[in-house]
C-alpha positions as CSV (number, residue, x, y, z in Angstrom):
1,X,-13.4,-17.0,-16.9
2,X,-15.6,-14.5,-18.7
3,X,-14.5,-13.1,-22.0
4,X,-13.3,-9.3,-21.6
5,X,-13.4,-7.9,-25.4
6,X,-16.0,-10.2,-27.5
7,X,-13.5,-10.5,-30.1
8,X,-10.0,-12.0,-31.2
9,X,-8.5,-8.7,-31.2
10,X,-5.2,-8.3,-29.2
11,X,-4.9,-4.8,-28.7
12,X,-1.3,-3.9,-28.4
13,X,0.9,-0.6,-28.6
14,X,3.4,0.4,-31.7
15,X,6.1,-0.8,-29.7
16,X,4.4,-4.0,-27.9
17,X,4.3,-5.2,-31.3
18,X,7.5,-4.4,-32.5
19,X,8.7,-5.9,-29.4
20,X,6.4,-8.9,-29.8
21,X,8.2,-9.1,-33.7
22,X,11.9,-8.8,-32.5
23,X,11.6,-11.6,-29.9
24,X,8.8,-13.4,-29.6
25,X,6.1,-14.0,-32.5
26,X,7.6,-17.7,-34.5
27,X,9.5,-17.6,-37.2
28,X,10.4,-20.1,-39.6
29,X,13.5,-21.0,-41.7
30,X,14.1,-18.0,-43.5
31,X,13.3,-15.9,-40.2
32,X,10.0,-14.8,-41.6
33,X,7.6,-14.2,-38.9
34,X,4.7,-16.9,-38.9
35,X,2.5,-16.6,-36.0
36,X,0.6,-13.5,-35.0
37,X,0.6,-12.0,-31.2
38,X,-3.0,-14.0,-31.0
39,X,-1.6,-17.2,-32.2
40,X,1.1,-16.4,-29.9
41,X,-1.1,-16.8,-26.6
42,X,-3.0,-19.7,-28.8
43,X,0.1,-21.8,-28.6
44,X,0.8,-20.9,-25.1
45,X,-2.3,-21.9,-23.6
46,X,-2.8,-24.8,-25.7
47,X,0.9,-25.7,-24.6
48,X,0.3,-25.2,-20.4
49,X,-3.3,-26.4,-20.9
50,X,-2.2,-29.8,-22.0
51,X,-5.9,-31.0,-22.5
52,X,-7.2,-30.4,-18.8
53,X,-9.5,-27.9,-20.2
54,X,-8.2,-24.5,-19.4
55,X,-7.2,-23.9,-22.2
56,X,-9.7,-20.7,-23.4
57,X,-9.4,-19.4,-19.8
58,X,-5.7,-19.4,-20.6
59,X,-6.2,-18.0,-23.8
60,X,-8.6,-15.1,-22.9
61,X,-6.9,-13.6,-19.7
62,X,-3.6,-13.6,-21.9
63,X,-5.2,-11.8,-25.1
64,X,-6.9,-9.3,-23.0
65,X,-3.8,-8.9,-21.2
66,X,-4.8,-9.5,-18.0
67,X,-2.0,-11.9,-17.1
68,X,0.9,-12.7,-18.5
69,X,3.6,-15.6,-17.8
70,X,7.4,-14.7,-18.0
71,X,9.3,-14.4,-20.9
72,X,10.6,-17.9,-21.6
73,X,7.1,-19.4,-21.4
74,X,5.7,-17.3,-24.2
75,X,9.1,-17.5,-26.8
76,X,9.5,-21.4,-26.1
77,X,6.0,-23.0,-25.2
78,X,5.3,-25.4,-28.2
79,X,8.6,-25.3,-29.6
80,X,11.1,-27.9,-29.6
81,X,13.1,-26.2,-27.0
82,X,10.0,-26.4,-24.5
83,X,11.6,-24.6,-21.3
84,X,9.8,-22.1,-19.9
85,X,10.8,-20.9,-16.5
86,X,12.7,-17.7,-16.1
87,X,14.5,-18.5,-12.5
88,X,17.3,-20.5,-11.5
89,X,19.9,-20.7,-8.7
90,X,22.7,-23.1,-9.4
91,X,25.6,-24.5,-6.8
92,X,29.0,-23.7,-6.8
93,X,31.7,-25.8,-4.4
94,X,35.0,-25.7,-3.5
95,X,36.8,-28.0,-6.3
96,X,37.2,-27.1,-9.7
97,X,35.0,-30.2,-10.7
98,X,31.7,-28.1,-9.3
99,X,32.5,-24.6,-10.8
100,X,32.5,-25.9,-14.3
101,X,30.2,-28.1,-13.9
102,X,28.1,-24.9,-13.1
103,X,30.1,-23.2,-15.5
104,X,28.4,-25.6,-18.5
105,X,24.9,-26.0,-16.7
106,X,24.9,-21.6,-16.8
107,X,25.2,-22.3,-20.6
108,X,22.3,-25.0,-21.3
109,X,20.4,-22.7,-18.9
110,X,20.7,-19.5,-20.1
111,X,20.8,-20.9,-24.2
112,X,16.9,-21.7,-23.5
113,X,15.6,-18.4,-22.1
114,X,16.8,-18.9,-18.2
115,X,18.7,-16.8,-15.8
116,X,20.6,-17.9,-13.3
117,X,21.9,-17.4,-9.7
118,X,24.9,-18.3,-7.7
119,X,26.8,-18.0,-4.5
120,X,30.0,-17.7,-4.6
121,X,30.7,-17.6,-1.0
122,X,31.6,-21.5,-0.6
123,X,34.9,-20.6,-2.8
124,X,38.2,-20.2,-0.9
125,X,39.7,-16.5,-0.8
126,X,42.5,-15.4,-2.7
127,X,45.5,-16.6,-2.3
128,X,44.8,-19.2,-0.1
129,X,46.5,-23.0,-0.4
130,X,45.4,-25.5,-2.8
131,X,47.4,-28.5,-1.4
132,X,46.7,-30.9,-4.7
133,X,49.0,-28.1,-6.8
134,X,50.7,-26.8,-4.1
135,X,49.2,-23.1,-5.7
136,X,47.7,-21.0,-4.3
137,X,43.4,-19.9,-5.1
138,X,42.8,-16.9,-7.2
139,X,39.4,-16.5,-5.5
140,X,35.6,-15.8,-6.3
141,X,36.4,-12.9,-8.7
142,X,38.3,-15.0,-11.2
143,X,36.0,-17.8,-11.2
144,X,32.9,-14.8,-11.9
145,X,35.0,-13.3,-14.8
146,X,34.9,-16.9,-16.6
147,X,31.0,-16.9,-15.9
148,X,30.9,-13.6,-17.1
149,X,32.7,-14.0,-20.5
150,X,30.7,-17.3,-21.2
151,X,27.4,-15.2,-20.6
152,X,28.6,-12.5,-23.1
153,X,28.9,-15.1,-26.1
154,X,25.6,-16.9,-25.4
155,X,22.3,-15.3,-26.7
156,X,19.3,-16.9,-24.6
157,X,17.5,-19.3,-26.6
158,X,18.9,-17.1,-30.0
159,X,17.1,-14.0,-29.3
160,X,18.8,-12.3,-25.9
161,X,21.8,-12.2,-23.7
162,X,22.4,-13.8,-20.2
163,X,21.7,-12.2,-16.7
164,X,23.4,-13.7,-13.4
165,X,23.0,-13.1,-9.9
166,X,26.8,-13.3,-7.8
167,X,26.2,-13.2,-3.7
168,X,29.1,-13.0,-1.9
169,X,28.5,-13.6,2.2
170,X,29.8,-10.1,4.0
171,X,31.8,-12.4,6.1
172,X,34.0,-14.1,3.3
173,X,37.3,-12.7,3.2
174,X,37.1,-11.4,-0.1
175,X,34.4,-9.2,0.4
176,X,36.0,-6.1,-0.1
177,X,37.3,-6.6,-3.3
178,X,33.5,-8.0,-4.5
179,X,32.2,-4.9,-3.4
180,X,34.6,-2.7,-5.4
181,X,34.7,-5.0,-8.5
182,X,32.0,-3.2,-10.7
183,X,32.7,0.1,-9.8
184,X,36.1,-0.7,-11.5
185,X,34.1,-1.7,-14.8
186,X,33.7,-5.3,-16.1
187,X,31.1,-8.1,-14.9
188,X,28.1,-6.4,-17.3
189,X,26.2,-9.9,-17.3
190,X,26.0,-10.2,-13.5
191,X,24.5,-7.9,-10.5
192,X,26.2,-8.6,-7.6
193,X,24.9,-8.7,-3.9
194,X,26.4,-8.9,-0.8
195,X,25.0,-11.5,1.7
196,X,24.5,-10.2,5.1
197,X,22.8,-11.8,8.2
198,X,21.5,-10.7,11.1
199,X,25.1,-10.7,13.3
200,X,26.5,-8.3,10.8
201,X,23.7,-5.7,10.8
202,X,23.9,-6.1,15.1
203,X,27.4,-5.5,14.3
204,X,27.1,-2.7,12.0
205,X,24.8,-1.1,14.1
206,X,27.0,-2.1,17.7
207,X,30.2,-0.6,15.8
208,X,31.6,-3.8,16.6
209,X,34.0,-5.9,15.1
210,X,32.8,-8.9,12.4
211,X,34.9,-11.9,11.5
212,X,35.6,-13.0,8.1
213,X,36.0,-16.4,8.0
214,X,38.0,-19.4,5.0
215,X,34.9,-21.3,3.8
216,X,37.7,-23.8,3.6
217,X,38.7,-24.2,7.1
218,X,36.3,-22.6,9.0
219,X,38.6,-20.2,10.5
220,X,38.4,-16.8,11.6
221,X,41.2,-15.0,9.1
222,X,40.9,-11.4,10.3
223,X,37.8,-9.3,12.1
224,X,37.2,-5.8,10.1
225,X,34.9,-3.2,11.2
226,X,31.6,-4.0,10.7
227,X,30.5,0.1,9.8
228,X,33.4,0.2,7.6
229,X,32.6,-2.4,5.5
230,X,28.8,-1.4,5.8
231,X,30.2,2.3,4.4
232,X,32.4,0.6,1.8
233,X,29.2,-0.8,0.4
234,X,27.3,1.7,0.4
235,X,30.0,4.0,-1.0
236,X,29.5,1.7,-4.2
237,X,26.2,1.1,-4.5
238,X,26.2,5.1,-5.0
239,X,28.8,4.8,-7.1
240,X,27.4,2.2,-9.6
241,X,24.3,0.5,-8.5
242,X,26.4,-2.6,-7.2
243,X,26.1,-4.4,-5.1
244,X,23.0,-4.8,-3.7
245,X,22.0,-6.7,-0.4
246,X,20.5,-9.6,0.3
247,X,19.4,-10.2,3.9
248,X,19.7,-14.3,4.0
249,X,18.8,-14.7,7.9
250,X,15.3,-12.9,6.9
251,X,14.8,-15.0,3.7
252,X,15.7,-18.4,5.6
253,X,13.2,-17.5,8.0
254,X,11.0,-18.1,5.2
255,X,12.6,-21.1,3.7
256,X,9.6,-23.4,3.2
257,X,11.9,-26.1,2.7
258,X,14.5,-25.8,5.8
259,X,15.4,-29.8,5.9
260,X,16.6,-29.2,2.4
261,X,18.8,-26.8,3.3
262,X,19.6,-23.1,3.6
263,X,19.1,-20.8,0.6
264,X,22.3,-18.9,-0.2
265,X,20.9,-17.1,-4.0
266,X,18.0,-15.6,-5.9
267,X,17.8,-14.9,-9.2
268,X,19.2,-12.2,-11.4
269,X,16.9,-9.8,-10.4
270,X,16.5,-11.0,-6.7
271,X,12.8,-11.7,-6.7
272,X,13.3,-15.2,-6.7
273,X,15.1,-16.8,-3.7
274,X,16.1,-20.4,-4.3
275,X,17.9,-23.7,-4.1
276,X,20.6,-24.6,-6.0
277,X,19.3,-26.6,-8.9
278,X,15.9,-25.3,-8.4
279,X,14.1,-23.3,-10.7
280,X,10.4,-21.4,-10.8
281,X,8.2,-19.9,-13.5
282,X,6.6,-16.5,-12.7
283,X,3.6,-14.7,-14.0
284,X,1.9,-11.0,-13.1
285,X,-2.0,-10.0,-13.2
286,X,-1.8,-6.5,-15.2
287,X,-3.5,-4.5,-12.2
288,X,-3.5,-1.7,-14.6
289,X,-6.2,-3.4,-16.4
290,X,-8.6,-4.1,-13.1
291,X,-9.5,-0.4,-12.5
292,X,-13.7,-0.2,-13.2
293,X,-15.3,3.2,-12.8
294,X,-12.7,4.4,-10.3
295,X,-12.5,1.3,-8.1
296,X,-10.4,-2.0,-8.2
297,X,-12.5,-4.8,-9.2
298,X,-11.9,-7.5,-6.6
299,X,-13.8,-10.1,-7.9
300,X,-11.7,-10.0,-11.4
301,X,-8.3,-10.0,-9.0
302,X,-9.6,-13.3,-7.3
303,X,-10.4,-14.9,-10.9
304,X,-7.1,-14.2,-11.8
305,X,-5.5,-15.7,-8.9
306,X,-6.8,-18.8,-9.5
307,X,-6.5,-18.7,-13.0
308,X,-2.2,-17.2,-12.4
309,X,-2.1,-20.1,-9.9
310,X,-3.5,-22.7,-11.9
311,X,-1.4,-21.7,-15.2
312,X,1.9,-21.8,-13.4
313,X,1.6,-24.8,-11.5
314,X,0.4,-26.4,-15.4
315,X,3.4,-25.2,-16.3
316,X,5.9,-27.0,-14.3
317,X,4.4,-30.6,-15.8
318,X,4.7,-29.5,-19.5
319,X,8.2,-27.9,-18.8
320,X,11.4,-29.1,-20.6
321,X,14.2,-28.5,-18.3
322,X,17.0,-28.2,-19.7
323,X,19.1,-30.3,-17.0
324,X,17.9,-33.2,-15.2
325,X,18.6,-32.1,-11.4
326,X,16.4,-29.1,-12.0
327,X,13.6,-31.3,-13.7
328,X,13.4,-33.4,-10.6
329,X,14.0,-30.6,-8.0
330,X,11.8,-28.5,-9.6
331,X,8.9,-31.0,-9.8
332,X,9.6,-32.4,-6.4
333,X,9.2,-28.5,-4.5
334,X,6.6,-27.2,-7.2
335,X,7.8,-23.4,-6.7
336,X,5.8,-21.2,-8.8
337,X,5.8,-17.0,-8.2
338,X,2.6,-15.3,-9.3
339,X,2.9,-11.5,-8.7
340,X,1.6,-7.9,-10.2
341,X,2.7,-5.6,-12.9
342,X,0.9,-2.0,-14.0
343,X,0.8,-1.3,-10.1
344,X,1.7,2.6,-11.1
345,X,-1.0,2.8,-14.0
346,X,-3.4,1.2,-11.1
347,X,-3.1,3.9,-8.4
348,X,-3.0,6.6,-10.9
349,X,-6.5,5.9,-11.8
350,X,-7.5,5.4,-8.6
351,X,-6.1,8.8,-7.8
352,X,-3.9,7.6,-5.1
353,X,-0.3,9.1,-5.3
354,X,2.2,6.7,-5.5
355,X,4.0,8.1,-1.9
356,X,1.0,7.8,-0.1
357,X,0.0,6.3,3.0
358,X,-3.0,4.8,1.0
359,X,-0.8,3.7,-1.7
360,X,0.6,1.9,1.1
361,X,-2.5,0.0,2.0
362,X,-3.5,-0.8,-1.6
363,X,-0.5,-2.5,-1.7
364,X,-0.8,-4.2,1.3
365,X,-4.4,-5.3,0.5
366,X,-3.8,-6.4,-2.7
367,X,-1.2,-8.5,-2.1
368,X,-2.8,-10.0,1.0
369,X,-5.5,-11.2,-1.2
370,X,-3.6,-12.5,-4.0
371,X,-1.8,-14.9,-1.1
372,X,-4.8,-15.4,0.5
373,X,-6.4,-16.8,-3.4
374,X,-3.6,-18.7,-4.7
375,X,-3.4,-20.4,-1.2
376,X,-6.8,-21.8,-1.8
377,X,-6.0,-22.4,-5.5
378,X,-3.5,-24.0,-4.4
379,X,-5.4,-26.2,-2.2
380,X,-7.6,-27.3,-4.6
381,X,-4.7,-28.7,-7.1
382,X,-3.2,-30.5,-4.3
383,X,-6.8,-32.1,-3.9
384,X,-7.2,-33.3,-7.7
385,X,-3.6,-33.9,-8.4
386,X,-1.4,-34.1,-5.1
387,X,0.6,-31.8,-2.7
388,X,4.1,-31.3,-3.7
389,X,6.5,-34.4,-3.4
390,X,8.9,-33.2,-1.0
391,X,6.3,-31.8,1.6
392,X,7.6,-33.5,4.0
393,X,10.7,-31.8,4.1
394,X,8.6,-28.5,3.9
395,X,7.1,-26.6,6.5
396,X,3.4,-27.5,5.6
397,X,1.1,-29.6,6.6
398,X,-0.7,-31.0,3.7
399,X,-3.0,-29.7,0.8
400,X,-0.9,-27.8,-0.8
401,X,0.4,-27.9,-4.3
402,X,3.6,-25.6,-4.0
403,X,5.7,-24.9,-1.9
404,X,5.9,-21.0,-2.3
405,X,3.4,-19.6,-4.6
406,X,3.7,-15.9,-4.9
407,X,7.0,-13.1,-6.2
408,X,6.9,-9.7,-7.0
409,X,9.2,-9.7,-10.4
410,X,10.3,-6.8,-12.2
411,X,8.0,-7.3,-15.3
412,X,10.2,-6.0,-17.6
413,X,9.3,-6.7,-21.2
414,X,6.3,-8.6,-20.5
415,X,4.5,-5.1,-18.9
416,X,5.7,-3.3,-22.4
417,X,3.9,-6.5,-24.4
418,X,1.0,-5.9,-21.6
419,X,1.1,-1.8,-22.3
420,X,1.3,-0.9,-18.3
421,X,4.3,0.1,-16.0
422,X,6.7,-2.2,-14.5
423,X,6.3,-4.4,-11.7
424,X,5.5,-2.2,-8.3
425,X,7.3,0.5,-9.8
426,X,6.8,4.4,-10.6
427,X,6.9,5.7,-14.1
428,X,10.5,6.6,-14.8
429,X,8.5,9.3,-17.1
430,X,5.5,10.7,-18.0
431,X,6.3,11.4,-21.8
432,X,9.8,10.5,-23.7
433,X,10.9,9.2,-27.0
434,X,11.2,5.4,-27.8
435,X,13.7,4.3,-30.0
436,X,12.6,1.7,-32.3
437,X,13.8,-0.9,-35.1
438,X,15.6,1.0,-37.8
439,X,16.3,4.0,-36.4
440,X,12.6,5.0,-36.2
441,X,11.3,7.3,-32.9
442,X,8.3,6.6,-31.0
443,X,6.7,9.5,-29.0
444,X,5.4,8.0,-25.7
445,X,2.7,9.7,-22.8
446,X,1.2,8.1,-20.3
447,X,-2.1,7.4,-21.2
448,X,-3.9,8.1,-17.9
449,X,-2.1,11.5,-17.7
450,X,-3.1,11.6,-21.4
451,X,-6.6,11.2,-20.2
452,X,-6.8,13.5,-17.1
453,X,-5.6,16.3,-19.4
454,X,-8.3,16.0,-21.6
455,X,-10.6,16.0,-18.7
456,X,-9.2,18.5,-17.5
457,X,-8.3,20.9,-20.2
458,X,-5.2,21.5,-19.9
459,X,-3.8,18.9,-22.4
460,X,-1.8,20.2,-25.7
461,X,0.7,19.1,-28.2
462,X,2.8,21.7,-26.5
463,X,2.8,20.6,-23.6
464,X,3.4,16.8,-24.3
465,X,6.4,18.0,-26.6
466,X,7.6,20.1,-23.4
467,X,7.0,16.9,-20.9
468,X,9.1,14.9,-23.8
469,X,11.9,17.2,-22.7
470,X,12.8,15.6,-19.3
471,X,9.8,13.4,-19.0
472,X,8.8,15.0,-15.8
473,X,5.7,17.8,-15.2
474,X,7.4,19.0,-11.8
475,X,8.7,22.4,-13.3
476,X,5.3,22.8,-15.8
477,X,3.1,26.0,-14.2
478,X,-0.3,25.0,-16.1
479,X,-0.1,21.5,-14.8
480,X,-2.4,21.7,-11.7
481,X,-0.9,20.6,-7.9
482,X,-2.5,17.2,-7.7
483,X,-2.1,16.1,-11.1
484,X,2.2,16.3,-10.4
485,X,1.5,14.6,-7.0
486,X,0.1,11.5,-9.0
487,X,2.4,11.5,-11.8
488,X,5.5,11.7,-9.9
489,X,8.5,10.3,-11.3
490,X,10.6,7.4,-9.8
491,X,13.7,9.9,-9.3
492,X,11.3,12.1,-8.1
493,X,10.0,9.8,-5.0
494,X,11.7,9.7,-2.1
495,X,13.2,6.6,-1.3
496,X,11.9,5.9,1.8
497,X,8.8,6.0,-0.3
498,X,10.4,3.3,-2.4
499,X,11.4,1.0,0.6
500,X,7.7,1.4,2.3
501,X,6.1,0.0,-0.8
502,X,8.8,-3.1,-1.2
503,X,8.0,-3.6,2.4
504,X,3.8,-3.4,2.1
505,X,4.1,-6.0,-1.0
506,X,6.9,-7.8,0.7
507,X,4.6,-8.3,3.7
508,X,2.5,-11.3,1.7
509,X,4.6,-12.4,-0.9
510,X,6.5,-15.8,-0.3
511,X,9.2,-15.3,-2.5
512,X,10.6,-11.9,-2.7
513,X,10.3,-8.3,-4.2
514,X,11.8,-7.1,-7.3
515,X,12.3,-3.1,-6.7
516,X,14.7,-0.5,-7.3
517,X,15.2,2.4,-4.8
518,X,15.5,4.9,-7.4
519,X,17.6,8.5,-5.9
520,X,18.3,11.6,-7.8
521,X,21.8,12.5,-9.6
522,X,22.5,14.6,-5.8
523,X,22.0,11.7,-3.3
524,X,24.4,11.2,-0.6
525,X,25.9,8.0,0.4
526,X,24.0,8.5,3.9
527,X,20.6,8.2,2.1
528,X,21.9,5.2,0.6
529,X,22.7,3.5,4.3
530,X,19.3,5.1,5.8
531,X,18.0,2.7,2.9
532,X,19.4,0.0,3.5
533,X,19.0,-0.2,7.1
534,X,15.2,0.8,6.5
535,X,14.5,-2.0,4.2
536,X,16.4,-3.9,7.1
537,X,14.0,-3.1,9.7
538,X,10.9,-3.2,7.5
539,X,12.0,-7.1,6.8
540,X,12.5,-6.7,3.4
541,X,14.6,-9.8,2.1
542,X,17.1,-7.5,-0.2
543,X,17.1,-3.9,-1.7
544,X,19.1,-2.7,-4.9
545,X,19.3,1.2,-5.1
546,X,20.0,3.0,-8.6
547,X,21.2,6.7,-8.4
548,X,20.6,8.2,-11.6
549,X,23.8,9.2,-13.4
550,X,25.8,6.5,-11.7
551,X,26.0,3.8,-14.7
552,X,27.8,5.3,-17.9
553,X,25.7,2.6,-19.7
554,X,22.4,3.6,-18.6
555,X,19.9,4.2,-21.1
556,X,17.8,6.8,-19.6
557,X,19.0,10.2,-19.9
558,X,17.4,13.2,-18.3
559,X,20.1,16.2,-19.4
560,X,19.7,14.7,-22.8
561,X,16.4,16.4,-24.2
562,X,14.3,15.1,-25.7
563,X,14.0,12.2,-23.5
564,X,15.0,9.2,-25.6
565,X,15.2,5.4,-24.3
566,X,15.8,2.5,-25.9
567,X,13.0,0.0,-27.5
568,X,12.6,-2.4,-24.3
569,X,13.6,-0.1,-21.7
570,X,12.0,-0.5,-18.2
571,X,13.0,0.2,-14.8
572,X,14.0,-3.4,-14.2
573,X,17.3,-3.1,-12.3
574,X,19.7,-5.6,-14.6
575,X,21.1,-4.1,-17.5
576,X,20.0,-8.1,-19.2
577,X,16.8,-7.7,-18.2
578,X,15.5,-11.3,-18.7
579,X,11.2,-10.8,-18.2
């Protein structure tokens, strides 16, 4: 791959740096720093390169920016930890034996940079029999506080905090209270979702009655209203952002793995449906960085692909897992997730509003040819070094390295390393302050509104200050009509905009999509349902919403002027963010 600068010069923002500093860059015994962000990607490449001579590829697309891995592949590659995947889903049975045996395997996992995953729904309900005590069960919830607590004292791989995924099925009898939990407070380590299939949304939408049914016995315990429970939900996720949804009948439909059973969890963030036991490393090209005089360069996309592919799949061989199931699962099914970040920065170049019906296209065409290339990538792997071990348990037919090969994750601090947006999302705000080490403030613009001002002559220090105030232009008179329709705001986006674009990336992505459906403070419940069933229809395989206002822990504040956020703030949905 072609050289982009000329030069050893990582060019990185004030806060990509301090960032890179806080977390990321080696230190040695006396914490002083000892690598710089170059020597960084160095020992990254080097590390997933292992001598098959990638290694400057590697190297290059990383310093440039171009493509970045997740988190845990840039902190640990080298080091004697060595684990460097991001995503894991581990089981929990019925018997006390399994839950904390999961309990310990959450610790190892999440000690070296990992998140994990789990459904509960296999528990039995509260107060139900436990015959060997003659007790009786205190259900998911308690087992989920215990997770929950163990999170909060571990600090992944000595630098961050834990983030868990809980799914509860809609039709275990404890769904009500799982629904209600965070709204009461409590459970800050975890999202939660609620797993729904295809006979509860029939239901929901039949106004018919749905079972709930003892994962112990198999029996029905009571039917509820299906719409009731469906309002109930939504009723929270207004409330607090929790739960989310996660549609498994759609996901299992795309289980590439079906013999090996049916997929009941994703990751923290719910890009990443998967296994138990399983894990997967992720990476994003920075679209942002593709845009050539007002036109997506194609040809660069396709390197990347095969470049992203190839880097990910290197990855799983050099990989230190930090449990021996997921080492063999892992390598047996070969799951890697190579998406996009900077997808907002991207279409504001290309002058294409964000809300768009050619936004919706771009998206669509993008993603089909980032499948279309990592499938061929993929190919070729399997030709010099095998398909995946358990592809006969998999849906296909031969020459093929992994068995899913493409996710949409939310980016998180790896796009503020990278200097774009997050993931597939809007900016939350077109200027604001950032908070930085030791009290110090960073004043933040968009640099492609930045640029357009200039060009347009309408940029001044007033203005940015102004902007800085709410860090939205929607109100500002001498900003011209099309300029505000490209920098809209995520609040400021419908949400049926929101869902459109999960769907259009959804459409030729493997895994799954990471996005929030961001809704102003004055949202109704009903425009959280019209959501959810949209994102229903349109296939998606989950949807979070986030009404602003509706976490007291939120770090973005709009009624707060100036606009202030924190140093790695993003619009990544977990409060952990772990990319």
């Amino acid at each position: 791959m072609r050289d982009h600068t000329g030069d050893d010069e990582v060019k990185l923002t004030r806060n990509a740096m301090k960032v890179l500093e806080r977390r990321y860059l080696l230190r040695n015994g006396n914490g002083q720093i000892i690598e710089s962000p170059l020597q960084m990607f160095a020992r990254v490449a080097e590390a997933v390169d292992a001598g098959r001579g990638h290694r400057d590829e590697f190297l290059n697309a990383m310093k440039n920016l171009l493509f970045l891995p997740n988190s845990p592949t840039l902190m640990n590659a080298r080091t004697p930890l060595g684990q460097l995947s991001a995503c894991f889903v581990l089981p929990i049975h019925d018997s006390l034996n399994s839950i904390f045996t999961s309990l310990k395997e959450m610790a190892l996992i999440q000690q070296s940079g990992g998140g994990t995953g789990f459904s509960f729904s296999h528990l039995r309900p509260k107060g139900d029999v436990v015959r060997s005590t003659s007790g009786v069960a205190s259900g998911p919830l308690s087992f989920i506080r215990i997770f929950d607590a163990t999170t909060d004292v571990i600090k992944q791989g000595g630098r961050r905090r834990g983030a868990n995924m809980a799914v509860l099925n809609a039709s275990h009898p404890d769904i009500e209270e799982f629904i209600r939990a965070k709204a009461r407070g409590g459970f800050t380590n975890f999202n939660f979702s609620v797993g729904v299939d295809d006979a509860f949304m029939r239901a929901v939408e039949e106004k018919r009655e749905y079972p709930l049914i003892n994962p112990r016995s198999g029996e029905i315990t009571e039917t509820i209203n299906a719409e009731s429970l469906w309002n109930l939900l939504a009723e929270k996720a207004w409330e607090c952002g929790d739960p989310g949804i996660i549609f498994l009948d759609e996901i299992n439909r795309h289980n590439p793995l079906p013999k090996l059973g049916r997929i009941e969890a994703t990751n923290p963030c719910g890009e990443q449906p998967l296994l138990p036991h399983e894990s997967c490393n992720l990476g994003s090209i920075n679209l942002s960085k593709l845009v050539k005089k007002n036109e997506l360069d194609w040809e660069l996309l396709s390197e990347l692909v095969h470049l992203g592919t190839r880097f990910l799949d290197f990855t799983i061989d050099v990989n230190r897992f930090p449990i021996q199931k997921i080492a063999e699962k892992t390598r047996a099914n070969r799951k890697i997730g190579l998406g996009v970040m900077g997808f907002a920065d991207m279409l504001a170049q290309l002058a294409i509003p964000y809300e768009s019906t050619e936004a919706l296209s771009v998206a669509e065409e993008i993603m089909r040819e980032i499948q279309e290339h990592a499938e061929e990538e993929s190919r070729e792997l399997a030709e010099r070094y095998g398909d995946y071990p358990n592809i006969d348990k998999g849906i296909h037919k031969g020459n093929r390295r992994n068995a899913t090969l493409t996710t949409i994750a939310p980016t998180g601090t790896i796009s503020i390393i990278a200097g774009s947006s997050s993931g597939i999302e809007p900016i939350f705000a077109v200027s604001f302050i950032r908070k930085i080490l030791n009290g110090a403030e960073l004043r933040e613009i968009n640099p492609y509104f930045k640029k357009l001002a200039r060009e347009r002559g309408f940029y001044s220090n007033a203005l940015i200050e102004r902007i800085a105030e709410t860090g939205s232009i929607a109100g500002i008179p001498e900003v011209p009509r099309d300029i505000k329709e490209l920098f809209k705001t995520a609040i400021e986006i419908p949400p049926k905009a929101h869902v459109k674009i999960q769907a259009a990336f959804q459409r030729h992505t493997e895994n799954s999509v990471s996005k929030t459906i961001n809704l102003p403070q004055n949202a109704s419940v009903e425009d959280v349902k019209e959501a959810y069933s949209m994102a229903y229809r349109l296939k998606c395989k989950g949807i979070t919403v986030f009404r602003y206002g509706s976490k007291g822990e939120q770090v973005l504040h709009l009624k707060e002027p100036p606009l202030t956020v924190d140093p790695e703030y993003t619009s990544c949905r977990s409060t952990r963010c772990i990319y």
